[in-house]
C-alpha positions as CSV (number, residue, x, y, z in Angstrom):
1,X,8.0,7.0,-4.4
2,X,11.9,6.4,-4.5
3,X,14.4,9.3,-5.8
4,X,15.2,8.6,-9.5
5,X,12.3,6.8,-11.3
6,X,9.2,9.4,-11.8
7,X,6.8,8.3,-14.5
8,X,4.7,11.0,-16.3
9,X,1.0,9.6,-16.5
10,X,-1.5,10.5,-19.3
11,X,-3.9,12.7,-18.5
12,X,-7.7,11.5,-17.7
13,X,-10.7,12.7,-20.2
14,X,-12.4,14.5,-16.7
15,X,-8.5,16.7,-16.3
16,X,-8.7,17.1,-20.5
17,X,-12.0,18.3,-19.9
18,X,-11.8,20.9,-17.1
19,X,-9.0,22.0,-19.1
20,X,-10.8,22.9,-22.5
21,X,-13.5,24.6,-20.1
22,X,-11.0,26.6,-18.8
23,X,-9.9,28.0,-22.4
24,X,-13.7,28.1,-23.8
25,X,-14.3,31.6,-24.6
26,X,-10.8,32.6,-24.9
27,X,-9.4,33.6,-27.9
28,X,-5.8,32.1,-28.3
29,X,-3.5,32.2,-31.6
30,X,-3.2,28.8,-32.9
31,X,0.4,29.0,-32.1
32,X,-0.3,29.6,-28.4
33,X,-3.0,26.7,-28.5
34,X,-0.3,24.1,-30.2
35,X,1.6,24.9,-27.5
36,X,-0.5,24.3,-24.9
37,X,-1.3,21.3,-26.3
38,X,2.3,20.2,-25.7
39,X,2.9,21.1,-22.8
40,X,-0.7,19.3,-21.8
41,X,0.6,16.2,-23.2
42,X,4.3,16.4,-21.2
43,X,6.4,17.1,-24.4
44,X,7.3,20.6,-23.5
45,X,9.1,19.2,-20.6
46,X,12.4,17.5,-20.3
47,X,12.4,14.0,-19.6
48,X,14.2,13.2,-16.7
49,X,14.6,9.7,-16.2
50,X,17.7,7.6,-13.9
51,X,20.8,9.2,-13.9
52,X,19.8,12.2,-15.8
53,X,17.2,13.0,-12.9
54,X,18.3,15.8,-10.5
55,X,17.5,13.4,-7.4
56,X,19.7,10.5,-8.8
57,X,21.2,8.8,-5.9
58,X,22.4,6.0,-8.0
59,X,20.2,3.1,-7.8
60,X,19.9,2.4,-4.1
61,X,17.8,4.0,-1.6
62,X,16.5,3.2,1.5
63,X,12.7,2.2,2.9
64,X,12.0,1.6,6.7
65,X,16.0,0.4,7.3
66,X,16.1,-1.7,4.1
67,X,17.9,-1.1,1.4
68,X,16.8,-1.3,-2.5
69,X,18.8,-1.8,-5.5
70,X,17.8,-0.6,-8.9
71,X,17.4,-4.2,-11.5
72,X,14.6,-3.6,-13.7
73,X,15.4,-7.0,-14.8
74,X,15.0,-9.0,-12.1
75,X,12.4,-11.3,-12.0
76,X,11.4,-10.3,-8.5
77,X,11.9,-6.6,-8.8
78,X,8.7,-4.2,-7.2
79,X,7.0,-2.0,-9.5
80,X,9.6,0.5,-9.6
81,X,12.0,-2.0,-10.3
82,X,14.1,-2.4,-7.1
83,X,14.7,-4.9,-5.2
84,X,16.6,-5.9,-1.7
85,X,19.9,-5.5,-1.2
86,X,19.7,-9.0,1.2
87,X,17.9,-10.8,-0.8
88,X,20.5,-10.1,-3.8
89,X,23.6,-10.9,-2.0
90,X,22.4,-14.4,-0.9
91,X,21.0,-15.1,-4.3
92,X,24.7,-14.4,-6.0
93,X,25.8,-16.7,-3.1
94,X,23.8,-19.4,-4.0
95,X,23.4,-19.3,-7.3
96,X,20.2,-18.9,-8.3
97,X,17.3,-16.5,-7.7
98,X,15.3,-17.2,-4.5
99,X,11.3,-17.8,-4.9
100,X,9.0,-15.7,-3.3
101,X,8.6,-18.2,-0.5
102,X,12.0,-17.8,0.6
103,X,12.4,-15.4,3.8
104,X,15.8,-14.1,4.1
105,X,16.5,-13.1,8.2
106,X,19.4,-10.8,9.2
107,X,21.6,-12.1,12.0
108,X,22.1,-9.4,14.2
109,X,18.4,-8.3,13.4
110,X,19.7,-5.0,11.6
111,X,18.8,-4.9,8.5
112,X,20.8,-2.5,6.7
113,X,24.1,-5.0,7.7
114,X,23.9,-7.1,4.4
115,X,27.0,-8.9,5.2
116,X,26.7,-12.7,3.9
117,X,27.7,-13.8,7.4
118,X,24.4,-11.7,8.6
119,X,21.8,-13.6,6.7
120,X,20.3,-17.1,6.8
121,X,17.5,-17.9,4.3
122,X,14.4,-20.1,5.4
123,X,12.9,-22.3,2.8
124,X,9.3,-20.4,4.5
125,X,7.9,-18.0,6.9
126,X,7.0,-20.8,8.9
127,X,10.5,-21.8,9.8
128,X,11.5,-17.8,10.2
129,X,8.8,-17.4,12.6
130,X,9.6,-20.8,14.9
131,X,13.4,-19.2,14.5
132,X,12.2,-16.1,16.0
133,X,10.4,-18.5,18.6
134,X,13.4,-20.1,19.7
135,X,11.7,-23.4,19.2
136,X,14.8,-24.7,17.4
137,X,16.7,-23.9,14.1
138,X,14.7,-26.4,12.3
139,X,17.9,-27.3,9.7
140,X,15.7,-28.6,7.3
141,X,14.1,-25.4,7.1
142,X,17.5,-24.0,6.4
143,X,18.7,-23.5,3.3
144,X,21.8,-21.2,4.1
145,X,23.4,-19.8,7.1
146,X,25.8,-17.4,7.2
147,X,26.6,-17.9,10.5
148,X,28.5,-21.6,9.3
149,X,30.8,-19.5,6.5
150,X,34.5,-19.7,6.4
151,X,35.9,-16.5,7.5
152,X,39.3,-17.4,5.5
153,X,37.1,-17.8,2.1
154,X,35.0,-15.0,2.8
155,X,36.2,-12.4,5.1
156,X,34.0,-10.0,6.4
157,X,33.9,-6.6,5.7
């Protein structure tokens, strides 16, 4: 699971269960027992969510060489709401968010270099996969190229 998101999950009946077993035939105040019934439900415990958790390492992290940023509201997020760093630069160069469809290939075939001159975007894995072929660029299987950009407009890094 990635540093900084941790969700606290509700117990099931069978861990409820093995529990009160555990306390039948022990004789607890009921002050002991309310609070074992907090801490059973995760109340005792401080929440520590985002940038309050101690393994915050601010919205990015890293997963086989890729690199995830935290946007819970991205319509294309994962579960834990991240998403990839190369896949959000080309969509703020375009314009618009890319479908699921849409493979984005890095340049120089390292894929932590996110540079916009780096990445070309395929309209499928089909074209992707003849790139990687070398059976032709395929332009109309193109739909951006970094490797055509301006260097005066956008420099590189």
């Amino acid at each position: 699971m990635p540093t900084g998101v941790y969700i606290h999950k509700p117990l099931t009946k069978e861990h409820k269960r093995n529990i009160s077993e555990a306390l039948a035939g022990k004789k607890h105040s009921e002050e002991h027992k309310r609070k074992l019934s907090l801490a059973q439900k995760g109340k005792n415990h401080p929440r520590h969510y985002g940038k309050n958790h101690p393994n915050w390492a601010g919205g990015r992290y890293r997963c086989n060489g890729y690199v995830y940023i935290l946007k819970p509201s991205h319509p294309s997020c994962n579960k834990q709401g991240y998403v990839r760093e190369h896949r959000l630069v080309v969509e703020k160069h375009i314009g618009r968010y890319l479908t699921k469809k849409e493979v984005v290939h890095h340049i120089n075939e390292v894929v932590d270099d996110n540079r916009i001159e780096n990445l070309i975007l395929f309209k499928s894995a089909v074209y992707h996969t003849w790139f990687h072929r070398k059976k032709g660029n395929y332009p109309n299987g193109i739909i951006f190229d970094g490797r055509k950009l301006n260097h005066s407009i956008c420099p590189p890094k």
